[in-house]
C-alpha positions in Angstrom: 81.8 51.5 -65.3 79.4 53.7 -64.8 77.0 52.4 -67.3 77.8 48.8 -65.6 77.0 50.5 -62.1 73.6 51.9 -63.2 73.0 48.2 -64.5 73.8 46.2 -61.8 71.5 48.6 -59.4 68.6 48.4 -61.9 69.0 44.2 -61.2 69.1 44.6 -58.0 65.9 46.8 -58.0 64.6 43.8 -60.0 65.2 41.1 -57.5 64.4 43.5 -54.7 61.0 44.1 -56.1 61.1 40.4 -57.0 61.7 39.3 -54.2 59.1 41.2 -52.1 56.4 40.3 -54.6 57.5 36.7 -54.4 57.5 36.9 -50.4 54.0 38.5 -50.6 52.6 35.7 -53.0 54.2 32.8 -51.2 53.3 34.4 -47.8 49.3 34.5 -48.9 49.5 31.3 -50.6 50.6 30.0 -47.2 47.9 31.4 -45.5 45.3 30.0 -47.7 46.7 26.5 -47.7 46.8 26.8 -43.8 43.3 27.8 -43.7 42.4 25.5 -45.7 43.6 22.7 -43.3 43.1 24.0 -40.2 40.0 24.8 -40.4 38.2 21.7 -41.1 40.6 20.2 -38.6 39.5 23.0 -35.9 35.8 22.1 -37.1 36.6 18.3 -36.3 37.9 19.1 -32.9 34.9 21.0 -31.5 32.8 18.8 -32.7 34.9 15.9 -30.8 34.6 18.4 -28.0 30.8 18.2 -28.2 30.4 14.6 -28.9 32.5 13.9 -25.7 30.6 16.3 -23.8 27.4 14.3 -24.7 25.8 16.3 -28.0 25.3 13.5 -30.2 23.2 15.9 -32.5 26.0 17.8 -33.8 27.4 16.6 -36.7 30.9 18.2 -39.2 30.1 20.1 -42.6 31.9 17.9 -45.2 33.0 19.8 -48.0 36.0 18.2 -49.6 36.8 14.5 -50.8 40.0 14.1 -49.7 41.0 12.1 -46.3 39.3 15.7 -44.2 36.7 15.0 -45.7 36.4 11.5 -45.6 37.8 11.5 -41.7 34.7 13.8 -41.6 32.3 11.4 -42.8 33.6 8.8 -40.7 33.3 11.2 -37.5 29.1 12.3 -39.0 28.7 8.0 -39.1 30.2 7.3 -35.4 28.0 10.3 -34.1 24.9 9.3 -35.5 25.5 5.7 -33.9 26.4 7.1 -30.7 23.3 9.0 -31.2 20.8 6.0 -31.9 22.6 3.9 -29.1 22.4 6.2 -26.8 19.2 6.6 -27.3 18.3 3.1 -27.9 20.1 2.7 -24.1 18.0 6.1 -22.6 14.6 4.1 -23.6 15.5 1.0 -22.3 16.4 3.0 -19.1 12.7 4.3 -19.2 11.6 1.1 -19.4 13.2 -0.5 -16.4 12.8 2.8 -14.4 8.3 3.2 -15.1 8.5 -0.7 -14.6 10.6 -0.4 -11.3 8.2 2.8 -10.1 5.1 1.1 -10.5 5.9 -2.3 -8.5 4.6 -2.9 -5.4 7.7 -4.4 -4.4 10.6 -2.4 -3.3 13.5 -3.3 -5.6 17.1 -2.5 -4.3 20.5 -3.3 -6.8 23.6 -3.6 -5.1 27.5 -3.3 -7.0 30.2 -5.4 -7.3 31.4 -3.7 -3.4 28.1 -4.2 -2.1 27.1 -0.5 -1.8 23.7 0.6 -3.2 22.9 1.9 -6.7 19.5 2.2 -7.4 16.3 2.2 -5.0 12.9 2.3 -6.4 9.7 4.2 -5.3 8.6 1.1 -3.4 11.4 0.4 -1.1 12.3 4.5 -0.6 8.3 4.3 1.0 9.1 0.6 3.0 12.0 1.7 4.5 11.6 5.4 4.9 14.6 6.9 3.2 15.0 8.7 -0.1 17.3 7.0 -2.9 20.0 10.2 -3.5 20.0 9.8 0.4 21.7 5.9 0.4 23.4 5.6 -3.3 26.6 4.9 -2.8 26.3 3.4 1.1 26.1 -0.1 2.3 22.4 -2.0 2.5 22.6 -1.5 6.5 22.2 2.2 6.0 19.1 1.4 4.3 17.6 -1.9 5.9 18.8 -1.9 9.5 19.1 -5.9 10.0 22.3 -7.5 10.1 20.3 -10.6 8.4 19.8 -8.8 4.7 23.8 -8.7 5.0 24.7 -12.5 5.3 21.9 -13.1 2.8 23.9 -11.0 0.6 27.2 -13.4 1.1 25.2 -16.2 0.3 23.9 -14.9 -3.1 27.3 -13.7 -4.1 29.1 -17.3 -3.0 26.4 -19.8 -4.2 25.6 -17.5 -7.5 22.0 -18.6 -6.8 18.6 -17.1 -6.3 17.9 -17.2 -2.5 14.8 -16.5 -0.4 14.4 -15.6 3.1 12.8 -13.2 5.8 13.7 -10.8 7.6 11.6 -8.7 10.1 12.1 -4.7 9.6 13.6 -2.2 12.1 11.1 0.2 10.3 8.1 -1.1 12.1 6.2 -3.9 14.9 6.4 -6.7 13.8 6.8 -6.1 9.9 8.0 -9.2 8.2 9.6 -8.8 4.8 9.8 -11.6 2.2 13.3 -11.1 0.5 14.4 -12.5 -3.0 18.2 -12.2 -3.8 19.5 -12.9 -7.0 22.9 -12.0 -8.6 23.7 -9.5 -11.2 26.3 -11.3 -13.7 27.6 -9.9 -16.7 28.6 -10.7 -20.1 31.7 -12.8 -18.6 30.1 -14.3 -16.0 31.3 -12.5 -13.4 29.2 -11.1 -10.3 28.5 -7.4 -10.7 26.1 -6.7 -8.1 23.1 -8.7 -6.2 19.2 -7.6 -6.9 16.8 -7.7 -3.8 13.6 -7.6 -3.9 11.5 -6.5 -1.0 7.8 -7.9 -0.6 6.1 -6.4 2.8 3.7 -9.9 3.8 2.7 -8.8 7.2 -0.7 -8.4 6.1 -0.4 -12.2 4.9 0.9 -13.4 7.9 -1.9 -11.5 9.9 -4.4 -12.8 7.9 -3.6 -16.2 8.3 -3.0 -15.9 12.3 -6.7 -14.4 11.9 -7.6 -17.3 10.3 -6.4 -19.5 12.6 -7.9 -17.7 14.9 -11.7 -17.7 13.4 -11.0 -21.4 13.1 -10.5 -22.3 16.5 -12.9 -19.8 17.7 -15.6 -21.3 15.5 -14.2 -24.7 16.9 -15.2 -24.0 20.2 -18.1 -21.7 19.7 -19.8 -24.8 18.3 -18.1 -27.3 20.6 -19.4 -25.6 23.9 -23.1 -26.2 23.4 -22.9 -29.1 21.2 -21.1 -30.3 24.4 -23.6 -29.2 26.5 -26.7 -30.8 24.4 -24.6 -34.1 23.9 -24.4 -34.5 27.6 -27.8 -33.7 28.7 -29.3 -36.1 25.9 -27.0 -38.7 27.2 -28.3 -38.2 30.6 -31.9 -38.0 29.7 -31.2 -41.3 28.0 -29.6 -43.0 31.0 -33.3 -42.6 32.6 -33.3 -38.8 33.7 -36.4 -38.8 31.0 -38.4 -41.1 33.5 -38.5 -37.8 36.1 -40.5 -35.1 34.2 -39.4 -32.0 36.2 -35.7 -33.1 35.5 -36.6 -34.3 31.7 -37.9 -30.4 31.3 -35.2 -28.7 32.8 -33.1 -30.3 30.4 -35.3 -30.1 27.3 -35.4 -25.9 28.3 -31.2 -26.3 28.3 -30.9 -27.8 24.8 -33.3 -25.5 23.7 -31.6 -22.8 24.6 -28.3 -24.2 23.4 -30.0 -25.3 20.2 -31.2 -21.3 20.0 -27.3 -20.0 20.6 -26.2 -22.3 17.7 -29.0 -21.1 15.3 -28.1 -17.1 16.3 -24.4 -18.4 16.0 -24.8 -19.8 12.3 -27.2 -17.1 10.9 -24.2 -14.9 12.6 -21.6 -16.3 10.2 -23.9 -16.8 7.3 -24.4 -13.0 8.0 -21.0 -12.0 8.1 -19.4 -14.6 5.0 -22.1 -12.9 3.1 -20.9 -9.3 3.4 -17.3 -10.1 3.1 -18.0 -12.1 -0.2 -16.5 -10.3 -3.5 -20.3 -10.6 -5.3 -21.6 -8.4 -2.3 -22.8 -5.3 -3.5 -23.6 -2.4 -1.4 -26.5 -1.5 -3.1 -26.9 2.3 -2.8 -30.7 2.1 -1.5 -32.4 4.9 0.6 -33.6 4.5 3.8 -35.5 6.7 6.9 -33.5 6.4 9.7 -35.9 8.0 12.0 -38.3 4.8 10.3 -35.9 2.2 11.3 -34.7 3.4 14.5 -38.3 3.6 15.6 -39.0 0.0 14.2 -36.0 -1.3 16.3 -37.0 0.7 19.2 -40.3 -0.8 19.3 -38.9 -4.4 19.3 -36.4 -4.1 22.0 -38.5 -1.8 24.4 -39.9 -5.1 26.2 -36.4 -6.3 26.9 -35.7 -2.7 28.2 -38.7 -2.2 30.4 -38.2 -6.0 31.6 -34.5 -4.6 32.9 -35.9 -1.8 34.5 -34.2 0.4 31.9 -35.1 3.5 30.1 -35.0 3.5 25.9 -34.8 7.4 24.5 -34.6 8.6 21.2 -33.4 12.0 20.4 -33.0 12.7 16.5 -32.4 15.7 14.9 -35.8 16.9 12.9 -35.3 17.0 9.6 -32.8 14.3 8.8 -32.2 13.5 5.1 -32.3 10.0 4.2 -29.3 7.7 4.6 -27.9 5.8 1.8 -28.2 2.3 2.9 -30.2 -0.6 2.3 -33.2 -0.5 5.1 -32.7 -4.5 6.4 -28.9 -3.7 6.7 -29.4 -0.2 8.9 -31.9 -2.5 10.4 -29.7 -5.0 11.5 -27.2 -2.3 12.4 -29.1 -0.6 14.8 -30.8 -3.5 16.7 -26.9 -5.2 17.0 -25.8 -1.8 19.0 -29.0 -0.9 20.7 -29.5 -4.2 21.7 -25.9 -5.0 23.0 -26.5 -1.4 25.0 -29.6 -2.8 26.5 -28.0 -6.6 27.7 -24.7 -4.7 28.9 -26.4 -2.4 31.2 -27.5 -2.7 34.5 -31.1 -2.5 35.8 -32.4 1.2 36.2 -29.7 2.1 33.1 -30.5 4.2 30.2 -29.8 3.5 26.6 -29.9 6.4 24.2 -30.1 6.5 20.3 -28.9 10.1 18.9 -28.8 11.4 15.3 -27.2 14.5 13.7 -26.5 15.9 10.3 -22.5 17.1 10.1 -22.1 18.5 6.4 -23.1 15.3 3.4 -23.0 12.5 6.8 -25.5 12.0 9.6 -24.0 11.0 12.7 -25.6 8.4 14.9 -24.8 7.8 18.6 -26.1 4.9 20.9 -25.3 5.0 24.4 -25.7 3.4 27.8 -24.8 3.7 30.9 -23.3 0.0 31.7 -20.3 -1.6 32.7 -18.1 -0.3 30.4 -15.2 -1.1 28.4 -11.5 -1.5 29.8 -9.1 0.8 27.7 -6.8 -2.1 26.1 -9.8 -3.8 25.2 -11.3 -0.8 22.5 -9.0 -1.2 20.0 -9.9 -5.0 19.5 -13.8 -4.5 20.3 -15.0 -5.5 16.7 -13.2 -8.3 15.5 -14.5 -11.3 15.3 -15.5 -13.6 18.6 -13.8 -11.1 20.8 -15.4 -10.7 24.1 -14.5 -8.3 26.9 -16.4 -10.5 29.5 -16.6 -13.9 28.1 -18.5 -15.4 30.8 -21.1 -12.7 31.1 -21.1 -12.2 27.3 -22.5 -16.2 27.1 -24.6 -15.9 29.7 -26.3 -13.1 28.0 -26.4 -15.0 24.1 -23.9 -13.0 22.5 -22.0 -14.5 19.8 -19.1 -12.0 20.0 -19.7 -11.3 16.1 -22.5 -8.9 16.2 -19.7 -5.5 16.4 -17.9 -7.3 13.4 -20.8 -7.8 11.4 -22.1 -3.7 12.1 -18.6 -2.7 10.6 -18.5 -4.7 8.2 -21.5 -3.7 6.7 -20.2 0.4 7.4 -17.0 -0.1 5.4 -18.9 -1.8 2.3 -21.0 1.5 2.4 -17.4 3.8 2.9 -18.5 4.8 6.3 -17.1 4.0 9.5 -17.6 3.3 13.5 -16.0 4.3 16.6 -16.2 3.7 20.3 -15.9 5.6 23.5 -16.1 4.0 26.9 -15.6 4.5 30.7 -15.6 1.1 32.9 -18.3 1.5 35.3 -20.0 4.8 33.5 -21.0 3.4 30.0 -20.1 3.3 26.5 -20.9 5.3 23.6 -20.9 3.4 19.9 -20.5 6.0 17.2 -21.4 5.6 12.8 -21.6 7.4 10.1 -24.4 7.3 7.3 -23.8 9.1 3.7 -26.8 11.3 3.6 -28.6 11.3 0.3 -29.2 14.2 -2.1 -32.3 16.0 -1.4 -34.3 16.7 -4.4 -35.0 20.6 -5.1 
């Protein structure tokens, strides 16, 4: 028994020993086959994680070919797809958004709801508001006119393009051109409406300025060809037989004739420095020459007024970049408007100083003025303050339109200061040429 005892312990040493040694095998074993599992599948997941959080660039290390590693490959394939289309999608996003930025027209897109989802450069400057300021809110908080809403309706119920306009809280009288189209998608549904924004107040002013010239042209010409018409027919009813009356009305014509020739050579004058072939040709010329010259032609009309002519310029003046006949012209339109707007015993002035790379030049009287409301419309075209004094005197009313004119072509500009009653003070600038060392 005892030899059985000592036998029976030794076994059970055995599987003891056996046991542990298996356990310890099996145990590691385990582990490695766990690891070897989980780990590619804990890869897999963070890179999931990654591809969801937007890294496209991140791909899984495949190094096995059994279904890991071919769900690995599969996973490296969709991400690189992701990755092209995404990037495919990013460019054509560039696209639309530099083409969007650099229209002229402001470009508003609109959801399925109606609220606002994009706004380009142009319609953030036409309307005054920025775009992360209205995504998200209805067109009203963006165009203030209950107008752009019903032209909305109509796009989304008719499916069609529709054009309308609208005038804009955001200004006077800005009219805006609209074009509304729908967005519809794949399965032609409506997803949203596209407007598009064109600002044509400058159009519409231009035409109303064309009609305008038009009619003013009209009846510039109509008034003395009236006038001649008549007094022809009289002479020719027999007022010729009686020579006193026949050379009263020969000196009317005349004259008339004379305001239609300064009329026309007016117009001439002024289509020709608004045509696109005009060049400013960047001549120099001596002011202190041309003012002189002009001086010298209008001091008879002066003295004959009882009105004194000064010069005052500044010695020393550079030469002015302009072409002479044009300063010319200039000069004799403001000095000589001065001279027929002032009353006898008056005095007209023509000043000149250097400010900086300009010369300033100044002509003033002391006549009748201009009313306040009437400055800010002083140079356009057939625009008179006193009609009936400004015909009695020859004007055309385009002499003022023709002087700026001729200033902006050059880049410079003219101003006006006036008092009824005290006088008026026209203002111009000149670029002053370089001075050679």
């Amino acid at each position: 028994m005892t030899n059985i005892r000592q036998s029976v312990a030794q076994v059970r040493q055995i599987l003891i020993v056996g046991t542990g040694i298996a356990l310890a095998l099996s145990t590691i074993l385990a582990f490695y086959l766990a690891r070897r599992f989980t780990s590619p599948i804990r890869e897999l997941t963070q890179v999931a994680q990654e591809l969801a959080q937007g890294n496209f660039r991140t791909r899984v290390k495949v190094r096995t070919g059994d279904e890991l590693g071919y769900l690995s490959s599969t996973l490296n394939h969709m991400a690189t797809g992701l990755q092209n289309m995404i990037e495919d999608i990013s460019n054509e996003k560039n696209k639309i958004r530099a083409i969007l930025t650099s229209m002229g027209d402001g470009v508003v897109a609109l959801d399925s709801d109606g609220r606002i989802i994009l706004v380009n450069q142009a319609a953030e400057r036409m309307f005054g508001r920025r775009e992360t300021e209205v995504v998200g809110k209805y067109i009203l908080s963006l165009v203030r006119n209950y107008k752009i809403e019903e032209l909305v309706s109509q796009v989304v119920a008719s499916r069609k393009v529709i054009i309308d306009e609208l005038k804009s809280a955001t200004g006077p009288d800005r009219i805006l051109r609209i074009h509304g189209a729908p967005i519809i998608s794949d399965a032609a549904k409506i997803v949203g409406v596209a407007l598009v924004f064109r600002d044509i107040t400058g159009l519409r002013q231009l035409e109303q300025m064309r009609t305008d010239f038009v009619a003013n042209v009209s009846h510039e010409l109509k008034t003395p060809l009236t006038s001649i018409k008549g007094f022809v027919e009289t002479l020719l009813d027999g007022a010729m037989e009686d020579s006193e009356v026949s050379r009263r009305f020969l000196g009317i014509i005349n004259e008339e004739t004379d305001r239609l020739h300064r009329l026309i050579a007016d117009l001439l004058s002024l289509a020709h420095i608004e045509a696109p072939r005009f060049e400013a040709a960047y001549q120099e010329a001596e002011l202190e020459q041309v003012v002189g010259k002009t001086a010298a032609i209008l001091t008879p009309l002066a003295e004959a007024k009882g009105i004194s002519l000064s010069l005052e310029l500044d010695p020393g003046l550079p030469k002015v970049i302009i072409k002479e006949d044009l300063l010319g012209q200039i000069v004799l339109n403001l000095m000589d408007n001065a001279i027929k707007y002032t009353l006898p015993g008056g005095r007209v002035s023509v000043k000149a100083r250097r400010e900086q790379e300009q010369v300033v030049v100044e002509v003033s009287d002391t006549g009748i003025g201009i009313p306040e409301e009437s400055l800010p419309r002083i140079f356009e075209r057939f625009y008179r303050v006193d009609k009936a004094r400004s015909r009695e005197i020859g004007g055309t009313g385009l002499g003022l339109s023709i002087v700026k004119h001729i200033l902006e072509r050059y880049g410079q500009k003219i101003w006006v200061e006036s008092t009824p009653g005290k006088g008026s003070v026209f203002s111009f600038t000149l670029a002053a040429a370089q001075e050679s060392k």
